[in-house]
C-alpha positions as CSV (number, residue, x, y, z in Angstrom):
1,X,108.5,37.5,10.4
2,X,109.7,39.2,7.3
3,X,107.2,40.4,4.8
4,X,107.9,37.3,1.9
5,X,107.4,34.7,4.9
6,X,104.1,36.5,6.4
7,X,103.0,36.2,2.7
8,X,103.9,32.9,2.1
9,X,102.0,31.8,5.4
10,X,98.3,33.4,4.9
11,X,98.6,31.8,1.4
12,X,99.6,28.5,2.7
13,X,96.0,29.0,4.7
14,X,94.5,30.1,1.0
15,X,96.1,26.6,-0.1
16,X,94.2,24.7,2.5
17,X,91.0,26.4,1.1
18,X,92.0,25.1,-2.5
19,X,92.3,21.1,-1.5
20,X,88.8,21.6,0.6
21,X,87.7,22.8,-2.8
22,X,89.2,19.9,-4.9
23,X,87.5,17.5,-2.4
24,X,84.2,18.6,-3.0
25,X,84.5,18.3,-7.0
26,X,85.1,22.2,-7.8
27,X,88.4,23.8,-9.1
28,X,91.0,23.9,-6.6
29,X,91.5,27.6,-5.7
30,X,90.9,28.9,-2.3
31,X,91.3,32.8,-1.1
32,X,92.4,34.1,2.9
33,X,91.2,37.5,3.5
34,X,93.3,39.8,5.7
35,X,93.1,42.8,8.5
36,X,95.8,44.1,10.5
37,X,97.7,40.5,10.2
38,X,94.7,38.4,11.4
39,X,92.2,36.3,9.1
40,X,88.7,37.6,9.3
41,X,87.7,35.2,5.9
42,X,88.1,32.5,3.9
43,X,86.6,31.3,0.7
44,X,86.8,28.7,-1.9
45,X,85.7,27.8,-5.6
46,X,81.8,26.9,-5.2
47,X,80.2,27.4,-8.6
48,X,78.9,23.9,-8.9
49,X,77.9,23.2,-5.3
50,X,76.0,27.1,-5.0
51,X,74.7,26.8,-8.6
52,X,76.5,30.5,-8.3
53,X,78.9,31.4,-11.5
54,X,79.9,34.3,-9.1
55,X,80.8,32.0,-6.4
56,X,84.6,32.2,-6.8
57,X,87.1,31.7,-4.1
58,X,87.6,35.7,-4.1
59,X,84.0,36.4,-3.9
60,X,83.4,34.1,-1.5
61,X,86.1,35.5,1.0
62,X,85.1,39.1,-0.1
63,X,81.2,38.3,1.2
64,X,82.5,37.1,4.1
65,X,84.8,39.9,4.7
66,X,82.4,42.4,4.3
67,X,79.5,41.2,6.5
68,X,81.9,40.0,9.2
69,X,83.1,44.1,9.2
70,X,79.8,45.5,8.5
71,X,80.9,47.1,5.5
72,X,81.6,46.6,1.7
73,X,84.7,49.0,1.8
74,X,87.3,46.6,2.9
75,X,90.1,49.2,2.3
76,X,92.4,48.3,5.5
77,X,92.4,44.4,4.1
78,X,94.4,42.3,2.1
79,X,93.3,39.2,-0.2
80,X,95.6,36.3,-1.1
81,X,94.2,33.8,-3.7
82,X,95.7,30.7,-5.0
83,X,95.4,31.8,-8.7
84,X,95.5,35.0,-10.7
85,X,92.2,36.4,-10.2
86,X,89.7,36.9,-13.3
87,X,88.2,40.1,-14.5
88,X,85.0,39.6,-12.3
89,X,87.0,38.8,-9.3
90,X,89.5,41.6,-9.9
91,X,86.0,43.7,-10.4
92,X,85.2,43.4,-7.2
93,X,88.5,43.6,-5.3
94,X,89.1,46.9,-6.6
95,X,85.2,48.2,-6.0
96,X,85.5,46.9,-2.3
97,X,89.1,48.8,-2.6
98,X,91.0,46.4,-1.0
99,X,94.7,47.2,-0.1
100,X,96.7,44.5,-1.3
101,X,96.1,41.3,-3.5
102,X,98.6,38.8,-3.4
103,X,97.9,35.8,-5.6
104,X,100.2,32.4,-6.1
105,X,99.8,30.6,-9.9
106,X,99.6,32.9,-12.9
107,X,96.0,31.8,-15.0
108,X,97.4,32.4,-19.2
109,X,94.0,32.2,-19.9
110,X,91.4,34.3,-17.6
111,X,94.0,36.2,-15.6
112,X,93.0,39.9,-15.1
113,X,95.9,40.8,-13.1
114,X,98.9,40.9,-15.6
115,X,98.2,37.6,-17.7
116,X,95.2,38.2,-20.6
117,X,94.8,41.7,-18.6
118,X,95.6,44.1,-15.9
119,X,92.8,45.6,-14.6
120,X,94.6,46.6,-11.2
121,X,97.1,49.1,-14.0
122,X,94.2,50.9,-15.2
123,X,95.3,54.5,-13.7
124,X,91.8,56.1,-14.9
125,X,90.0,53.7,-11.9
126,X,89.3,56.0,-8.5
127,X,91.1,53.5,-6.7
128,X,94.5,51.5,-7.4
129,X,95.5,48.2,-5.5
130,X,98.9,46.8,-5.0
131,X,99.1,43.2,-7.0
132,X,102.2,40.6,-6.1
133,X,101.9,37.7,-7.9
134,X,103.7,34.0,-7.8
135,X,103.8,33.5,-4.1
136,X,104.2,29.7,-3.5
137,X,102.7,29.8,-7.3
138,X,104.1,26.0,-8.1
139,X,102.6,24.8,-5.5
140,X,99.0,26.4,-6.5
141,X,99.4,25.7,-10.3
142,X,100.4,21.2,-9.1
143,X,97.0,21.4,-7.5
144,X,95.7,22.0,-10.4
145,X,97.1,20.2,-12.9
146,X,96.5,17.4,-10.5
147,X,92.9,17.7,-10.6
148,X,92.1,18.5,-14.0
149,X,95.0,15.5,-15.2
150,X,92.2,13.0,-13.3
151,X,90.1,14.6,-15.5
152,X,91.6,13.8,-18.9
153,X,92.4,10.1,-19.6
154,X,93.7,8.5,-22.8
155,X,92.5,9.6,-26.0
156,X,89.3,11.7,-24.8
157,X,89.3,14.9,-23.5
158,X,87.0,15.6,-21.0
159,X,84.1,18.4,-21.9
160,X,84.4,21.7,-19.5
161,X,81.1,20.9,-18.1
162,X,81.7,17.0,-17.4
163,X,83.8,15.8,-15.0
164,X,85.5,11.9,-15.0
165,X,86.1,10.5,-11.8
166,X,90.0,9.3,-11.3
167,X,90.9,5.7,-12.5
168,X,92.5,4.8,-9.1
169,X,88.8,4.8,-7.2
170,X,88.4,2.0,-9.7
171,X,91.6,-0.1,-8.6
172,X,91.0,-3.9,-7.6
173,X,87.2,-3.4,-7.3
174,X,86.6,-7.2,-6.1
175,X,85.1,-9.6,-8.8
176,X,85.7,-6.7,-11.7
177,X,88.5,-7.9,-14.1
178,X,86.7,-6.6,-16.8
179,X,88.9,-4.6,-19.5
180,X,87.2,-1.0,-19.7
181,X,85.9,0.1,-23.0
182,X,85.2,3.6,-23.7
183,X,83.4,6.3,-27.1
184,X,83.1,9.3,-27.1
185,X,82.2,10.0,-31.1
186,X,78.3,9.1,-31.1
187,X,76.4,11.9,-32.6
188,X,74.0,12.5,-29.1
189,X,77.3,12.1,-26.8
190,X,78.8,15.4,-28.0
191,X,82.2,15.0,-26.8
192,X,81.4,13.0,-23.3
193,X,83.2,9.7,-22.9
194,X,80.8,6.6,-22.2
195,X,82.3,3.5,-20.7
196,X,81.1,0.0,-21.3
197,X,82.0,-3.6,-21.2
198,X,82.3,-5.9,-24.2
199,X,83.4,-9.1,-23.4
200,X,82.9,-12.6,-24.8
201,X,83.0,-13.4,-29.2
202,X,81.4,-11.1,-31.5
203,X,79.7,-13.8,-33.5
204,X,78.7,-15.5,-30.3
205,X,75.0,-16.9,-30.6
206,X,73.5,-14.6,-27.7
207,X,74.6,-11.2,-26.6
208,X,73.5,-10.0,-23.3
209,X,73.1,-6.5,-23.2
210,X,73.0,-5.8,-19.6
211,X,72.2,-1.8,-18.2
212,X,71.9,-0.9,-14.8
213,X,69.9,1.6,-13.1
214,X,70.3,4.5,-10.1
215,X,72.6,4.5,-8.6
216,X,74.4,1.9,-10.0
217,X,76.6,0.9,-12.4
218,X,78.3,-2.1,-14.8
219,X,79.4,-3.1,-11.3
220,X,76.3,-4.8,-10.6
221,X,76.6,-7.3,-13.3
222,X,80.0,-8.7,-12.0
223,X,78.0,-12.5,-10.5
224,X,76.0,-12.6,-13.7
225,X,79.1,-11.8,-16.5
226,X,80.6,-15.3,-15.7
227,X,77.6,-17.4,-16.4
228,X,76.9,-15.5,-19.4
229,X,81.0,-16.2,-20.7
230,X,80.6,-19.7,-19.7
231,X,77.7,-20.4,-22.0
232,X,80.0,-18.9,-24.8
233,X,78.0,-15.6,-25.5
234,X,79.2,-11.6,-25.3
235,X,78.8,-9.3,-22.4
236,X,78.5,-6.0,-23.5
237,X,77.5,-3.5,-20.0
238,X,77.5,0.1,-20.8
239,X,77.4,2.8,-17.5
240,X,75.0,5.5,-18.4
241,X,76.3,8.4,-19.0
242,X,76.6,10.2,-14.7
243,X,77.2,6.9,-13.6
244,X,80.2,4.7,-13.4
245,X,83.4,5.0,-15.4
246,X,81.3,7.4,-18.1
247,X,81.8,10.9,-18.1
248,X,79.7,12.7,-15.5
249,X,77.5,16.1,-16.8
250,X,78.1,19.1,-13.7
251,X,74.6,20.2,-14.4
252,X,71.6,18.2,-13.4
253,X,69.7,19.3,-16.3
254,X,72.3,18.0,-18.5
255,X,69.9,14.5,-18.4
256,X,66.6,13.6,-19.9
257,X,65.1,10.2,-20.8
258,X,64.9,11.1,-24.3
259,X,68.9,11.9,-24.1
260,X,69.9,8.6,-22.5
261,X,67.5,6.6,-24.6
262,X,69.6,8.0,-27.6
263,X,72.6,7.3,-26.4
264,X,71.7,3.8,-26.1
265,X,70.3,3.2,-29.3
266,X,73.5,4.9,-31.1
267,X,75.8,2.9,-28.8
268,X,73.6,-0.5,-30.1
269,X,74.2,0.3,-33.2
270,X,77.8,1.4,-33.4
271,X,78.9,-2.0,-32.3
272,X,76.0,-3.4,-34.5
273,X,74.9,-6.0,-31.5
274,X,72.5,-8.5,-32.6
275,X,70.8,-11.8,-31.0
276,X,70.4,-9.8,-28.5
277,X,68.9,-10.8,-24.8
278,X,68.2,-7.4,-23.0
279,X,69.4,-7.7,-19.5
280,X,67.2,-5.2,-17.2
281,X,67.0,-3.7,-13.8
282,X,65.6,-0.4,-12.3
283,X,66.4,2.2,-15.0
284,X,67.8,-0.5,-17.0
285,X,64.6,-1.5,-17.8
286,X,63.0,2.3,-17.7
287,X,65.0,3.0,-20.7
288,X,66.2,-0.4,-22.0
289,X,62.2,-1.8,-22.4
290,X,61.6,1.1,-24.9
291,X,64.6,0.0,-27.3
292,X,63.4,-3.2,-28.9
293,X,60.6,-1.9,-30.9
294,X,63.5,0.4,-32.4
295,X,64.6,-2.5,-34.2
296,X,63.1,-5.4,-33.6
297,X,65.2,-7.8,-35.6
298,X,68.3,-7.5,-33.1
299,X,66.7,-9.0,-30.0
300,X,65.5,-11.9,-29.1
301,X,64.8,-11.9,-25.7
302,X,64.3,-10.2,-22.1
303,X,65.7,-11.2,-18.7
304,X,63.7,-8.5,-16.9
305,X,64.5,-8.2,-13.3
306,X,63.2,-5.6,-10.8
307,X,61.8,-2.9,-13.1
308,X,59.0,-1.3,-14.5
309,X,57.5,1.1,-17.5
310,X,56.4,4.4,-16.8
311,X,53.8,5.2,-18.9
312,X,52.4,8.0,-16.9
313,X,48.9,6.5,-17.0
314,X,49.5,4.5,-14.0
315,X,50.3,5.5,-10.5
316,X,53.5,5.2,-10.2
317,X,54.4,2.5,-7.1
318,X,54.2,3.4,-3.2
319,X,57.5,2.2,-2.7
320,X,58.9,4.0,-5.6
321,X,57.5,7.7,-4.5
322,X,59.2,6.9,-1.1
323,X,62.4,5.9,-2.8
324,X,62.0,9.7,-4.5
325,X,61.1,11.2,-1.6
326,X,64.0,10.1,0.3
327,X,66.3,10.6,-2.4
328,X,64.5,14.9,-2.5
329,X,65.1,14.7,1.2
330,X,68.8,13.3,1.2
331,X,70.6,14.2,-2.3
332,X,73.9,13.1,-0.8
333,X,72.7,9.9,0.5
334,X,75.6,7.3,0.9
335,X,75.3,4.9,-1.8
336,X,77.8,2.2,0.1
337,X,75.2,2.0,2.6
338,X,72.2,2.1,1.0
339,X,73.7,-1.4,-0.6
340,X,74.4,-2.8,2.6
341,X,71.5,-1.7,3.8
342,X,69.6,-4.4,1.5
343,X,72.1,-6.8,0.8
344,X,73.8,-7.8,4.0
345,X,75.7,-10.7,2.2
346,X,77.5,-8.5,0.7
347,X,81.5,-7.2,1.7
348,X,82.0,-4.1,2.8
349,X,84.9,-3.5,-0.4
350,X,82.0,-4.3,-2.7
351,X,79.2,-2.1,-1.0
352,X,82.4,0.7,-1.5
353,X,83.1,-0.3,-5.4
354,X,79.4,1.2,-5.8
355,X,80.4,4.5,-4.2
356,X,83.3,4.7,-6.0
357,X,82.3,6.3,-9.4
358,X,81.3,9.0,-6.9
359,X,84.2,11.2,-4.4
360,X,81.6,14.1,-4.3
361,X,78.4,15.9,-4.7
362,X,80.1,17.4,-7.8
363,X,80.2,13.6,-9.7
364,X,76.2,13.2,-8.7
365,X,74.2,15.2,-10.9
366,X,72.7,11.6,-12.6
367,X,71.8,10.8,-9.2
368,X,70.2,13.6,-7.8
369,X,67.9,14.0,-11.2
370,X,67.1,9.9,-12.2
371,X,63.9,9.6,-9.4
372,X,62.1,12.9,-10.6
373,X,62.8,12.1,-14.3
374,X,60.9,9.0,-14.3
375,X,57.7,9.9,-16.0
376,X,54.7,10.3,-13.7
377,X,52.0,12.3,-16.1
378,X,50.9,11.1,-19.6
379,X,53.0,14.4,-21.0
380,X,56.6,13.7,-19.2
381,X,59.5,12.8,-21.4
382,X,59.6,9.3,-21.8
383,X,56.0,8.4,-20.6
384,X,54.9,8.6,-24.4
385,X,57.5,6.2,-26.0
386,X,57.2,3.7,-22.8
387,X,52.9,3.8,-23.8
388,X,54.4,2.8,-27.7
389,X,57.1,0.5,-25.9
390,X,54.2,-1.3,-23.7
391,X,51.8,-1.7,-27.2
392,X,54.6,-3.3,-28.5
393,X,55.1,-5.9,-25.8
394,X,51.7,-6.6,-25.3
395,X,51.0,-7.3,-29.4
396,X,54.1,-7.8,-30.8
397,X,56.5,-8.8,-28.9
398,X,58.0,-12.4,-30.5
399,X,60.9,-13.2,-28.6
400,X,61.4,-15.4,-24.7
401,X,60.9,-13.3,-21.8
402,X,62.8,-14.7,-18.4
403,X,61.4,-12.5,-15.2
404,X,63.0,-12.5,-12.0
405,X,61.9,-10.7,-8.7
406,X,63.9,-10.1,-6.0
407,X,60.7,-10.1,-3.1
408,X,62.6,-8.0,-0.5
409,X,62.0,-4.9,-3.2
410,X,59.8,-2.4,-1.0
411,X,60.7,0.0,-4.2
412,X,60.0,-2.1,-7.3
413,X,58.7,-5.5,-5.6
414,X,56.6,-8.3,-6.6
415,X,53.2,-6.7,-7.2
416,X,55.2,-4.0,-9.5
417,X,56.7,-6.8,-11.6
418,X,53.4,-9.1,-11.9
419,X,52.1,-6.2,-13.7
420,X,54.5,-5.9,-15.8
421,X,54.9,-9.6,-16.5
422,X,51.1,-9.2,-17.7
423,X,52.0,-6.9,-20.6
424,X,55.2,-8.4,-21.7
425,X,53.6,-11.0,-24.4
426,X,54.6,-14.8,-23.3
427,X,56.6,-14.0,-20.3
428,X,56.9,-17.1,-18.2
429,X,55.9,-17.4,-14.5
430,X,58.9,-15.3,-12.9
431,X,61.4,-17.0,-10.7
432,X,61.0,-15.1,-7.6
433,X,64.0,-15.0,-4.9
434,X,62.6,-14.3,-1.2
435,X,66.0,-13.3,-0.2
436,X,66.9,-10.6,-3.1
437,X,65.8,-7.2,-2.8
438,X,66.0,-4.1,-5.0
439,X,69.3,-5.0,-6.4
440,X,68.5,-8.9,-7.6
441,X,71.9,-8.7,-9.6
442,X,73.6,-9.0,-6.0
443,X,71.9,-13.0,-6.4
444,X,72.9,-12.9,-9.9
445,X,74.9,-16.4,-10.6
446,X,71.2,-18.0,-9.9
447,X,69.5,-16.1,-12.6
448,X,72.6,-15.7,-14.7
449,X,72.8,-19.9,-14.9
450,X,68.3,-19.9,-14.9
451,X,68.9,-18.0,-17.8
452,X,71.2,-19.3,-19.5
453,X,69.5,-22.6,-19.4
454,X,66.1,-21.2,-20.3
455,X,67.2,-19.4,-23.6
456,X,69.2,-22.3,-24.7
457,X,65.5,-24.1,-24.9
């Protein structure tokens, strides 16, 4: 084998590293490290999945390298990389004195070997390693422009700490015909694109402002949409901003109550919704219970389903601290099946529309963080405004309240809601459903037409 073919084939190797990067949400750019012709390590980018900034593809090859020789010095090795290594990565290849670096696409803007710099030139260094760059470079630089162009739809770039999950994972989602509706421009949004559904007249009499919770998304009000169109009002379903076809933070710290709480109110006020019934579920109705005493004079009603207000001066329920538990224990947990799991009338291709927002641990900051941010303690974010939110309902409170309980619940269940229904200020005996669990939407063209009918009254 000649020496451009031998090249070519360990970097095909460091290609493979670079799509098992892609899949897991990171940059695709994987690295081969060489002895004597034979492999001793691999690596690929793993900044977000480590929480590591250092955790290159290079770096994480070079660790391996090293311990699997015993030694730092990697001076009989070679490295090849999918991309033009950066200055920290060039750093290191020249402290552990590697022999050879051979890497495929040029980088215009980080690229320490030739592009913004050459560090590997510098004759002062104690130790010079020989660069050749652009082996099977085109094929390196199409994986990523492939996974950043998923990343950057229409008219709003996507923020270098976000990510936006492809369009085709949304393709023929069964009973979703909705048109997609996206901003990007409200003050607390910064830049990240937030998705929601507006469907219906803008005059109509009622607008049904429907949010979901964790871990779903706009999805779950496909069976209840209809009803609500039928009686001649407007839909309008935002995804929170992690979840659905809204831009998704990399950093679980990105999200707070207060944060999403803003969002929502700028979002209500942008498209100036009024007449408002506030549709509610899980951390729909966390947040979404805390917006009418913003402005009271847009809503005039509640259609409150499996939810609760964490004040922080109440336990918060059995079933919910097992729900966080499990979700501490199991941060990847399948989302397809957990909907399965507790809705067994439900297709398989709609359990998978609910995974769909997320290909990998990359897209789930929102839902690793949602079950600790609910407010447990009197001083949490969020417990304080849900205290102001439940003085409100209990004394204020003027519009028709519609409650419905899906009785399966073990997380948010019947004894969770009755307590709530006590401080929500003329709320109706609930319509409980003794085959709907968690997810109550999944039974939603019974509530949706119980509803409609009760706020027509």
């Amino acid at each position: 084998m000649n020496a451009e073919a031998r090249d070519a084939a360990f970097m095909g190797l460091a290609l493979v590293q670079a799509r098992a990067a892609a899949l897991a949400g990171e940059v695709p750019v994987g690295a081969v490290v060489v002895r004597r012709g034979e492999v001793i390590a691999v690596g690929r980018n793993a900044p977000l999945t480590d929480h590591d900034p250092t955790a290159h593809a290079e770096i994480v090859a070079l660790r391996a390298a090293a311990k699997a020789l015993g030694n730092y010095r990697l001076e009989e090795c070679e490295l090849f990389v999918t991309l033009e290594p950066c200055a920290m990565c060039s750093g290191a290849m020249l402290h552990a004195r590697l022999k050879r670096v051979v890497f495929g696409a040029a980088d215009p803007k980080t690229g320490a070997a030739g592009s913004v710099v050459n560090l590997f030139a510098q004759s002062q260094l104690n130790h010079q390693t020989e660069v050749v760059g652009g082996v099977m470079a085109e094929e390196g630089a199409q994986l990523l422009k492939l996974f950043f162009k998923e990343r950057r739809v229409n008219l709003h770039p996507l923020r270098e700490d976000a990510l936006r999950t492809a369009e085709n994972r949304f393709s023929n989602l069964p009973g979703f015909p909705w048109a997609p509706h996206y901003i990007s421009d409200l003050p607390s949004l910064n830049g990240l694109r937030l998705h929601y559904l507006d469907e219906g007249p803008d005059d109509a009499a009622v607008t049904w402002l429907c949010l979901h919770g964790n871990p779903a998304w706009s999805y779950l009000y496909r069976k209840m949409i209809p009803g609500f169109l039928a009686s001649g009002g407007r839909v309008v379903a935002p995804d929170l901003i992690g979840f659905g076809k809204s831009d998704k933070p990399k950093k679980d710290v990105a999200h707070s109550f207060t944060w999403h709480r803003q969002v929502l109110i700028e979002l209500i006020e942008r498209l100036g919704l009024k007449r408002v019934v506030l549709v509610v579920q899980d951390w729909g109705g966390l947040l979404g219970l805390t917006l009418p005493m913003q402005a009271p004079e847009r809503y005039q009603g509640l259609l409150v389903m499996n939810t609760t207000l964490a004040t922080g001066d109440a336990p918060l329920s059995p079933g919910f601290l097992a729900w966080r538990e499990m979700c501490a224990k199991n941060p990847a947990f399948d989302v397809a099946r957990l909907f399965a799991r507790g809705n067994p009338q439900m297709g398989a291709e709609e359990c998978a529309a609910y995974q769909a927002p997320f290909p990998d641990q990359g897209h789930r900051a929102a839902l690793r963080v949602f079950p600790a941010m609910v407010p447990e303690h009197p001083a949490d974010d969020g417990a304080a405004v849900s205290r102001q939110a439940r003085d409100f309902f209990r004394h204020e409170w003027l519009g028709k309240t519609f409650m419905a309980i899906g009785q399966q619940d073990p997380v948010l269940g019947e004894p969770v809601m009755r307590s709530l229904a006590a401080d929500l200020r003329g709320c109706c005996e609930p319509m409980v459903l003794p085959d709907a669990g968690h997810f109550v939407q999944e039974h939603g063209e019974t509530v949706a037409t119980e509803a409609v009918a009760f706020f027509a009254r």
